[in-house]
Each structure stands twice: as C-alpha cells, then as structure tokens.
C-alpha positions as CSV (number, residue, x, y, z in Angstrom):
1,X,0.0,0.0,0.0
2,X,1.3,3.5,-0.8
3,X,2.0,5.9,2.3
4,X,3.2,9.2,1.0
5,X,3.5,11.4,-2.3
6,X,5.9,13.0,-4.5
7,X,5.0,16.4,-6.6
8,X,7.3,17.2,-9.3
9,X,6.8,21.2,-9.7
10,X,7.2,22.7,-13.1
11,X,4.4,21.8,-15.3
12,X,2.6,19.6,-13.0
13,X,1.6,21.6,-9.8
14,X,2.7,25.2,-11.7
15,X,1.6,26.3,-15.5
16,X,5.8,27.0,-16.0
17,X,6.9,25.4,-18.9
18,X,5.8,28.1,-20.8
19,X,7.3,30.5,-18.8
20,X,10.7,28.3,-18.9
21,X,10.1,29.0,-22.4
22,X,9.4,32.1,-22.4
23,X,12.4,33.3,-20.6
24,X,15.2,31.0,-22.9
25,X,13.4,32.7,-25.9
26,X,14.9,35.9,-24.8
27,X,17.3,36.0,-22.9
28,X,19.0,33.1,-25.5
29,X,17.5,34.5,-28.8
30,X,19.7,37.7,-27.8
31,X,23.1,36.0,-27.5
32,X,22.2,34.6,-30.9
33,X,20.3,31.4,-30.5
34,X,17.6,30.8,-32.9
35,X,14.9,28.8,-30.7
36,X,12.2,28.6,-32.7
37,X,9.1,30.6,-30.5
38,X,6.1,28.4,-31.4
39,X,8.2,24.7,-31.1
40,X,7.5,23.0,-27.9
41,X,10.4,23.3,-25.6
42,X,13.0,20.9,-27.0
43,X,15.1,20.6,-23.6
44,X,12.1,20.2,-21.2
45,X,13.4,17.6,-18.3
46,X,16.5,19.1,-18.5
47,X,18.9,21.2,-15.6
48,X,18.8,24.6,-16.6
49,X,22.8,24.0,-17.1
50,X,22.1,21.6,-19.5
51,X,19.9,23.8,-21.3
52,X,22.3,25.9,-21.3
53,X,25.0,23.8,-22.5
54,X,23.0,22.3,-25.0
55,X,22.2,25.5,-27.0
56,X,26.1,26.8,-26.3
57,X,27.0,23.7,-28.3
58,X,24.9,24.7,-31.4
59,X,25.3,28.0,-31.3
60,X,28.0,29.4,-29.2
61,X,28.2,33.1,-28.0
62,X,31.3,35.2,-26.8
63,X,29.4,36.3,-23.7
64,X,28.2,36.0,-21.3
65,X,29.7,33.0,-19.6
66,X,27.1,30.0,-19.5
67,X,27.0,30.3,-15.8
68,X,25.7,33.5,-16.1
69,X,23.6,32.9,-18.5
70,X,22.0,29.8,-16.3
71,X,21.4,32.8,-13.8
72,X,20.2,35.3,-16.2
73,X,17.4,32.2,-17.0
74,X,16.6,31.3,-13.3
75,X,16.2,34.9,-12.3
76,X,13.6,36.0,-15.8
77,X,11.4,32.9,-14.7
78,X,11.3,33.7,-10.9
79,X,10.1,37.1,-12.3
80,X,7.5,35.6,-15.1
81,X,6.3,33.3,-12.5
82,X,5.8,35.9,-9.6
83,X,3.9,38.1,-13.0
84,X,2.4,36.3,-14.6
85,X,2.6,32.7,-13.0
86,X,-0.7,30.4,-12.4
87,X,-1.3,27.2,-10.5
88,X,-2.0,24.1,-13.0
89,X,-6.4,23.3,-12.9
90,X,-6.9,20.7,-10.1
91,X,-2.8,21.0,-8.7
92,X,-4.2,22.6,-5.0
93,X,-7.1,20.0,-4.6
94,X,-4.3,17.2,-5.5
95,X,-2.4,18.3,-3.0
96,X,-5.1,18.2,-0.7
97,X,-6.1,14.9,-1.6
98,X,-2.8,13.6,-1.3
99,X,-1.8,15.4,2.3
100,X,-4.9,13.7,4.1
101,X,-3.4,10.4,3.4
102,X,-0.1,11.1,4.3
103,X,3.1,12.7,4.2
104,X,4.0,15.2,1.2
105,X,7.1,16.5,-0.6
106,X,8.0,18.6,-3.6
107,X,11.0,16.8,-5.9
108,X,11.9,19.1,-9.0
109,X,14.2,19.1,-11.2
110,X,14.7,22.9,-10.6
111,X,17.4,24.4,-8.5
112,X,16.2,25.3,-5.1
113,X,16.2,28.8,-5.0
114,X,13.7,28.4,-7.6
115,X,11.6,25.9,-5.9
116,X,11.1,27.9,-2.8
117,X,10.4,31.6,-4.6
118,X,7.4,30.2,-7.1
119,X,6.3,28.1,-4.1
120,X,6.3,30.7,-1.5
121,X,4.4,32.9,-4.7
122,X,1.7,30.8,-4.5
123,X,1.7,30.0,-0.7
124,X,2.6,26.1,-0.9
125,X,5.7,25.8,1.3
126,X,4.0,24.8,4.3
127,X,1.6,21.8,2.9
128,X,4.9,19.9,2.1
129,X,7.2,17.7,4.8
130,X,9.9,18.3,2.3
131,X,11.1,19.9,-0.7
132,X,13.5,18.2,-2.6
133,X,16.0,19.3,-5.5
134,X,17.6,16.9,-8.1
135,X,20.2,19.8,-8.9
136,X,22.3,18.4,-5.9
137,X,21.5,14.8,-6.8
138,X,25.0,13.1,-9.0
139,X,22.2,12.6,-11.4
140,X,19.1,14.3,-12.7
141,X,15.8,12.9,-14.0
142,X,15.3,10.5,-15.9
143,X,17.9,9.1,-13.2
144,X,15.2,8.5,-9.7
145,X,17.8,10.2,-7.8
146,X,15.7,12.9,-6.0
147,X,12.6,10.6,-5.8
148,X,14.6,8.4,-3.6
149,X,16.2,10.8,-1.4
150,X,12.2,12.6,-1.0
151,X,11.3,9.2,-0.2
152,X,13.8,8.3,2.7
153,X,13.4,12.1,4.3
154,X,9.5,11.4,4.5
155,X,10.3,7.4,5.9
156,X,8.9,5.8,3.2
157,X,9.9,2.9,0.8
158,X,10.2,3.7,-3.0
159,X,7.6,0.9,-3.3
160,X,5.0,3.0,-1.1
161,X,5.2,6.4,-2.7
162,X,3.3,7.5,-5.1
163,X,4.4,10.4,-7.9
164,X,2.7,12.6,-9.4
165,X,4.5,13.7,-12.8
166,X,4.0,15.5,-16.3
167,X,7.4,14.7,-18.2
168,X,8.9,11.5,-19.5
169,X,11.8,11.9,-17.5
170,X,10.0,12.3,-14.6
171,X,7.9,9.1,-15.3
172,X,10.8,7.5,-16.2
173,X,13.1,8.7,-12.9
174,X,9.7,7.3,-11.0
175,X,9.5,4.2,-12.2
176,X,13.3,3.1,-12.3
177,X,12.7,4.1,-8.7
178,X,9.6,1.7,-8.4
179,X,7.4,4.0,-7.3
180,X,3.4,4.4,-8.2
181,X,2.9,6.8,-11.2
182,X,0.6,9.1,-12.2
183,X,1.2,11.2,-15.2
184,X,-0.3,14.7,-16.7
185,X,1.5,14.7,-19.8
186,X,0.9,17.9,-22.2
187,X,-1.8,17.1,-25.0
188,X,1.5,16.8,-27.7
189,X,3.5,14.6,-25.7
190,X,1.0,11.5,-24.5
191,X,1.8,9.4,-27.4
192,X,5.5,9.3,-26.4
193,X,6.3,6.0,-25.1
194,X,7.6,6.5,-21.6
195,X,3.6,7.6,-20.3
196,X,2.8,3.8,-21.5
197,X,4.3,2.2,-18.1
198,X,2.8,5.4,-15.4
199,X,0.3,3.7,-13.4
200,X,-2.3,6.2,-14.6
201,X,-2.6,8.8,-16.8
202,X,-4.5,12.0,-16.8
203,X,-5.4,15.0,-19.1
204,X,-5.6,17.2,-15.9
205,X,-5.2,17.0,-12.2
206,X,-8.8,17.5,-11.9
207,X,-9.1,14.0,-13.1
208,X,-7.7,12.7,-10.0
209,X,-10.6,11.1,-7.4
210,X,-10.6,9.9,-4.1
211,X,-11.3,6.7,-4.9
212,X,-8.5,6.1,-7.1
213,X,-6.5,7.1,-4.0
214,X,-8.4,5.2,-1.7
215,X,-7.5,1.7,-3.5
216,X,-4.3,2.4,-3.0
217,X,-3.2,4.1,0.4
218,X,-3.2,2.2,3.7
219,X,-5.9,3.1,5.8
C-alpha cells in the first residue's frame, strides 16, 4: 500500500513550462540562438545548465559565460512566474487529496532557489514535509535520484510512494525508482512511449478522485 507522495513542480503543480520558455526565448535569442518561439520546448526535463549547454553547443556566444547565462534564465522565470505565474487546474485540490493520506514533498528538477520563490508565490511551502531538488543529486531525472532521497526524508519505501509527474523523465526517474505513477503529460506529448508504463494517466489534475487514492493508500 502507498504511504506518502511525491510532486514534481514545473508543469505539474505550476503552469511553468511556458514560462521556462518564455524566458530562454529571450534571454537566448539575444546572445544569438535561434529557438524557434512556437516549437515546444525541446530541452524540457533538463537542468537549466544543460539547457544551457546544450544550446552553447549549437550556437555558441562570446558572452556572457554560460554560468551566467544559467542565472540570467533562473532569475527571468522567478520574475515571469511571480507576474504572470498560475497554479495548474486541479494541482491545490491534489495536494489536498494527497496530504490527508499522508506525508508530502516537492521533488523538481529545478534548483532550489527556484523551488522555494514560485512556491512561497503561491503559498505552498507549508503543505509539504519536504522539498526536494535533483540539482544536488550526481544525477538528474530521468535518473530517480531525487525521488529516492524525498522518499527516505518522508520514511517511506520507493515501493510506497506515489508520484505525481508530467514529463517522460519524470515518469521515467519514478518508475526506475519503483514508485506508483501518475502522469499529466501535455496534450503533444502523450503518445511518447515513456507515459505507456505510469500507473495512470490524466489529461488534468482535476481528473484525479478519491477513490483512485483510496484503493491504493493504507488506511
């Protein structure tokens, strides 16, 4: 039976991606990368270093330095997310759902700095036991790293937690972890293969019943 749950952030519990987007588009389109603005975002999953990296290696720039430039990015979507930033449909009443049947924690790929200023934006710090970053884990998702650590700090097995994602990687990092699944993939991405093994899959969080939970966590 499952005892606790893990939130991934970005996407899932925050309408970010976009923003994430949004924020590369600039701030890389002015050093001279040509990301193209209506594409979906090619490097979704990834650090924000490996974004980084990743773009350098097509189309390098002079300057800044790519740690800046990782900083530049984090700091434009703390901004777009405290502007313009919304809450995904049915993410608090998930979180709800989840807390009354037992411990909670955030693990995101996003460095922690991040985590805590869109969280504390929208007032969610104190529902979770623990919040969790993979950018100090030797490995990122697809890699179950920081699903394992979140597991262990809330004193639960990997086989009794239950994550909610909306990447591949995510579903991916939970399953190598053998964890419970469910996934809220974007409308162009639930044909890719990795949503096949999530436990359950869900065009929205508002999906999500009782129920369904109820079968699964220990009373």
């Amino acid at each position: 039976m499952l005892t606790a749950t893990l939130f991934d952030m970005d996407g899932l519990l925050l309408d970010s991606e976009i923003l994430w987007h949004k924020a590369e588009l600039k701030i890389l389109g002015d050093l001279g990368v040509p990301i193209p603005p209506g594409e979906v975002r090619l490097t979704k999953g990834m650090f924000v270093s490996e974004v980084v990296d990743y773009w350098f290696a097509q189309h390098p720039w002079e300057s800044p330095s790519r740690p800046e430039v990782v900083e530049m990015i984090l700091q434009a979507v703390g901004d777009l997310v405290e502007s313009e930033g919304v809450m995904m449909p049915g993410a608090l009443r998930a979180i709800e759902l989840a807390s009354e049947r037992g411990p909670i924690a955030v693990a995101s790929s996003t460095p922690m700095p991040l985590i805590m200023r869109c969280l504390e934006n929208f007032n969610l710090v104190d529902l979770f036991q623990s919040i969790h970053s993979a950018d100090i884990e030797p490995y990122g998702k697809p890699h179950p790293g920081v699903f394992l650590t979140a597991a262990k700090v809330l004193g639960a097995a990997p086989t009794s937690c239950l994550v909610f994602e909306d990447s591949a990687a995510g579903v991916l990092a939970a399953k190598a972890g053998r964890m419970t699944c469910v996934a809220v993939p974007v409308a162009d991405e639930l044909r890719m293969p990795a949503f096949q093994i999530a436990d359950l899959v869900l065009n929205s969080l508002e999906e999500l019943t009782p129920e369904w939970l109820d079968e699964r966590f220990a009373n």
